[in-house]
N, C-alpha and C positions, 0 to 999 in steps of 0.2 A: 504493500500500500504506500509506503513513506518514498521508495522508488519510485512510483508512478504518478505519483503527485509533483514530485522533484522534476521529470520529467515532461509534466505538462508544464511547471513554470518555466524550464527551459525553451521549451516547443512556445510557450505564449510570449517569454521575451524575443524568442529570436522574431517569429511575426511581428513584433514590435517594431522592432529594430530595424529589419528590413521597408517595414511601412513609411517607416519615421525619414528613411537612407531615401526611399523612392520619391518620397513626399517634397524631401528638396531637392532632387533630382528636377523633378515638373513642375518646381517652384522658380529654379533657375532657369529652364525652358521654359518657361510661361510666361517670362519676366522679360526674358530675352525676347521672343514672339511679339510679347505689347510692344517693348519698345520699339523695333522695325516695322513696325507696322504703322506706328504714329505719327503724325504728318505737321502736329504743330509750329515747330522748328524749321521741319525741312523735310522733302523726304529721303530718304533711305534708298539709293543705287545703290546695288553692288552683290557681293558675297562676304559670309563669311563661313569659317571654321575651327573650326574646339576639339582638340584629340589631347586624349590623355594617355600614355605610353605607348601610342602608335592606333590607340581606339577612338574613333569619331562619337565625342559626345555632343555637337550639335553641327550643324550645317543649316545653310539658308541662301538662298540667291531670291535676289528682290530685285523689283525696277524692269530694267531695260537696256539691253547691251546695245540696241541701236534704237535711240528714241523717234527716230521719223518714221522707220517703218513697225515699230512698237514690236520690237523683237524681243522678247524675254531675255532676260539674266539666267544665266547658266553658271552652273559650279567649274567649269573648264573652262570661260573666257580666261583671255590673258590681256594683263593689266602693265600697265607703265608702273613701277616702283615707286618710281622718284628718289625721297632722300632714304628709303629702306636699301636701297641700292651701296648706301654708305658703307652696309656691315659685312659685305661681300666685299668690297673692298678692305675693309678695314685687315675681315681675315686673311685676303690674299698679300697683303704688308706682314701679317704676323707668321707669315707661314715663311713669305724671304727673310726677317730674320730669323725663325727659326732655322734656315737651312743656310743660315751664315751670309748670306749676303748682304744684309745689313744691321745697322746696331741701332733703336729706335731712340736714343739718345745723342746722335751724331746730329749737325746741322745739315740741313737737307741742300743746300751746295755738293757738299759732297759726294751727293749722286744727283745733280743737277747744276753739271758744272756752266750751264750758260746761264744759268739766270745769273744777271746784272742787279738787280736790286743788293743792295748792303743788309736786308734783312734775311739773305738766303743764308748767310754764315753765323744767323744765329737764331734761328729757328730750328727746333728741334725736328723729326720724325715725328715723336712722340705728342708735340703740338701741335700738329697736322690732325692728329687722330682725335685727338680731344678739343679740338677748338678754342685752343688757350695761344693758338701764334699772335695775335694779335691782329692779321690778317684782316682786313672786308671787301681790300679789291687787290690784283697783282698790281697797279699800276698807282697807289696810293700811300701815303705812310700809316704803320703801323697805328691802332686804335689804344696799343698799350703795348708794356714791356713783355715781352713771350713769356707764357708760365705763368703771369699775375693774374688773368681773370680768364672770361668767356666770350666770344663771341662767334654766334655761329653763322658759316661764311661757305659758300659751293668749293670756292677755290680752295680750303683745304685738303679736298678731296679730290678736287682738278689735280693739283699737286702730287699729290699720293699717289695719284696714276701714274701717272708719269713717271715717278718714283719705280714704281712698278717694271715699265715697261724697260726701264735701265736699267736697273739691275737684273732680268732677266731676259733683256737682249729679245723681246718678243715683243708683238702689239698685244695692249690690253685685254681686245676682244679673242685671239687666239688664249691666253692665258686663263681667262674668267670660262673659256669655251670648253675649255679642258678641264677644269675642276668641274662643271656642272656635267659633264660628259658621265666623269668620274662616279659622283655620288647619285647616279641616274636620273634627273632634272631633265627630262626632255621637253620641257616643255616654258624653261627657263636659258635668256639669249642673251647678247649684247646685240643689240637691233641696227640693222643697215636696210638700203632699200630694199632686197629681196626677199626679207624673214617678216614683214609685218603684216600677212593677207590675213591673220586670226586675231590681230589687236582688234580688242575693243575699242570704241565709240567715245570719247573720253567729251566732258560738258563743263565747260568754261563761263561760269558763273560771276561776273564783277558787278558788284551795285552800281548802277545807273543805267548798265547795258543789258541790248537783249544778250539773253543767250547764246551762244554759239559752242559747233560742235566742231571737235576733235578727232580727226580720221588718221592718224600716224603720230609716230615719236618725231617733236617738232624738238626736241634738245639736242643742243651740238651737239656734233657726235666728242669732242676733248672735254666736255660735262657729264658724260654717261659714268665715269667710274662716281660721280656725285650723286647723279638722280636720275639715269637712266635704263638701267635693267627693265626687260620684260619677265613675267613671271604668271604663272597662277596661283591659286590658294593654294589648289595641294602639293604644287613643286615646294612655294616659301613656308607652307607648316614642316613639311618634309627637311630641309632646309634649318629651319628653327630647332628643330627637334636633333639634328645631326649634328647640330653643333652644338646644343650645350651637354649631349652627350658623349662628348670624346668622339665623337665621329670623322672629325673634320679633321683639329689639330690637337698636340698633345697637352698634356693637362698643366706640364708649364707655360705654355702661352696660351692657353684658356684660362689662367693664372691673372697674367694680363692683362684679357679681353675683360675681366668684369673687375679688376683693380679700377678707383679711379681717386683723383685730390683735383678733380673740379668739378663744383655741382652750379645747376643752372633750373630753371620753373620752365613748364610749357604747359599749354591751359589744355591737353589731352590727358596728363597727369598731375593734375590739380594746383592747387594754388603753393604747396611746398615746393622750394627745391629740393633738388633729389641729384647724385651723381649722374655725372656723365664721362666714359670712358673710348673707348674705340667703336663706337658707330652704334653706342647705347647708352637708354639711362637706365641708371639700376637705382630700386626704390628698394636699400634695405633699414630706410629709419621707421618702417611699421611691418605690419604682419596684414597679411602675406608676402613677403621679399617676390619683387618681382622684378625682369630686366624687359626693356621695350624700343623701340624706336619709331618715328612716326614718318610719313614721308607726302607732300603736296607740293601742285602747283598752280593754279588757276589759270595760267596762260597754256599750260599742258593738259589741263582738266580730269586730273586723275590725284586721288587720293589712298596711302595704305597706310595701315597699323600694326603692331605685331608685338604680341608679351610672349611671357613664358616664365611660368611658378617652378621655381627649382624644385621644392619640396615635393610637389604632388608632379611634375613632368607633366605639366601640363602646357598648351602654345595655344595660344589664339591668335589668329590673323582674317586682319579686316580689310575689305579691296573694293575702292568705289571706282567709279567710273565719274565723277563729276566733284569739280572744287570750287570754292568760294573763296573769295577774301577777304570776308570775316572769318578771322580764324576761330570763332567763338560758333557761330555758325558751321563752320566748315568740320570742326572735331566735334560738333556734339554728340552723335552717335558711339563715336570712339570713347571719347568720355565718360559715357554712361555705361556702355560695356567693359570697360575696365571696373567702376565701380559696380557692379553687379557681380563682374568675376573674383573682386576682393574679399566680396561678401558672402561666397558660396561656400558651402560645402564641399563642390570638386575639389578646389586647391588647400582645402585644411587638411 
């Protein structure tokens, strides 16, 4: 009798428990649903995706991949990056120096022996990566002394390209082509005239103007290692997910990648500053610890997001097809899924 009693309270907590688990499960999905759905704001183009150790806990495609002929949003359009594009490069800098080609603490002269400016000899690598060179145009003086603050600027990463392609003696796009070859990303490119027949429709949103739409990657091509990758949701969770698990590089320069001693605010991760290191902010002054990078353009008309909770390995990545320049407007979606995701169950 005292077994089978014991037995049924087992049997009746774990029904509990499971109820209680599934409950915020469809609490999170439910939450997630209202809010793309809601039009207050603005609405909602694009996809998104949630996997948690390689499991899809949500997915959605909303909107419109080509708004004139009202063609639905599919989970396999492919989207312009923009400044998500950074962390692909970031990695591809930390992989030459890990293979000794270069020291991210050297001035960037040194593998960039024709720049003429006097600020090439004393700008680090390393302030390229994190947006502390002082940097806001090549052609201007420095905003501050390298290393003292923040300022985030395309040409750091123009730079870093560049960087790149000297030390390894190849063009960018061969390099970046190779690595996404590698960790099978087919559907992830550095874009030139022949590779863009499957971009989506991107929607250039300015106040005062009408709308207008975007049929190609209108970015230089010597701006691509800053904000011009193509990509889909499931190449960049994929992507997301290989890299913070030892997939990419090794665990001393992933070491690196989420080290950071410069923190900066952006209104898609709230009103704190929070670090910023090589082509990331990492939020670990609360719980849930998370690292993310955001990327827009409104003259490109394409918007992404993209977290990822060490604890629970979990990535969300967000991909619109249309930007604004309100940027308060433009990340409100992103903003509110972050804050939904901090607050779930999945990543505790």
């Amino acid at each position: 009798m005292y077994f089978t009693r014991v037995l049924f309270y087992v049997v009746a907590l774990t029904i509990v428990v499971n109820t209680s688990f599934a409950q915020n499960i469809d609490n999170t999905t439910s939450r997630l649903d209202t809010l793309l759905n809601a039009v207050e704001v603005r609405p909602f183009n694009g996809v998104i995706l949630i996997k948690q150790q390689g499991k899809v806990l949500y997915e959605n495609a909303i909107g419109f991949a080509d708004y004139d002929k009202k063609i639905p949003s599919k989970m396999e359009n492919e989207f312009v990056l923009l400044s998500n594009s950074k962390q692909i490069t970031a990695v591809l800098i930390l992989m030459a120096a890990d293979d000794g080609l270069l020291q991210l603490e050297n001035p960037i002269g040194q593998y960039l022996p024709t720049l003429s400016m006097p600020w090439a000899n004393v700008i680090t690598v390393h302030q390229l990566l994190n947006h502390s060179s002082g940097l806001d145009a090549a052609d201007k003086p420095l905003l501050f002394e390298p290393g003292a603050s923040f300022k985030y600027a395309d040409i750091n990463y123009v730079l870093l390209g560049q960087i790149i392609e000297s030390v390894r003696h190849q063009t960018y796009a061969d390099i970046a082509t190779a690595l996404f070859n590698k960790l099978g990303l087919k559907h992830t490119y550095v874009p030139n005239a022949y590779n863009q027949q499957n971009l989506i429709i991107g929607k250039k949103m300015i106040e005062g103007e009408l709308p207008q739409l975007i049929d190609s990657v209108i970015i230089a091509p010597h701006k691509i290692p800053a904000a011009g990758i193509v990509s889909t949701v499931s190449d960049l969770s994929t992507w997301v997910e290989l890299l913070h698990t030892g997939k990419i590089i090794s665990d001393t320069i992933y070491q690196k990648l989420i080290h950071y001693n410069i923190t900066a605010q952006h209104v898609a991760f709230g009103p704190q500053k929070i670090g910023y290191s090589c082509g990331l902010r990492i939020d670990d002054l609360n719980e849930p610890v998370y690292y993310g990078h955001t990327g827009t353009s409104p003259d490109q008309g394409f918007t992404s997001f993209t977290l990822w909770f060490p604890k629970s390995q979990t990535s969300v990545v967000v991909l619109e097809n249309c930007a604004y320049d309100n940027m308060d407007v433009n990340y409100y979606y992103e903003a509110q899924i972050r804050a939904i995701m901090t607050q779930s169950n999945w990543v505790k």
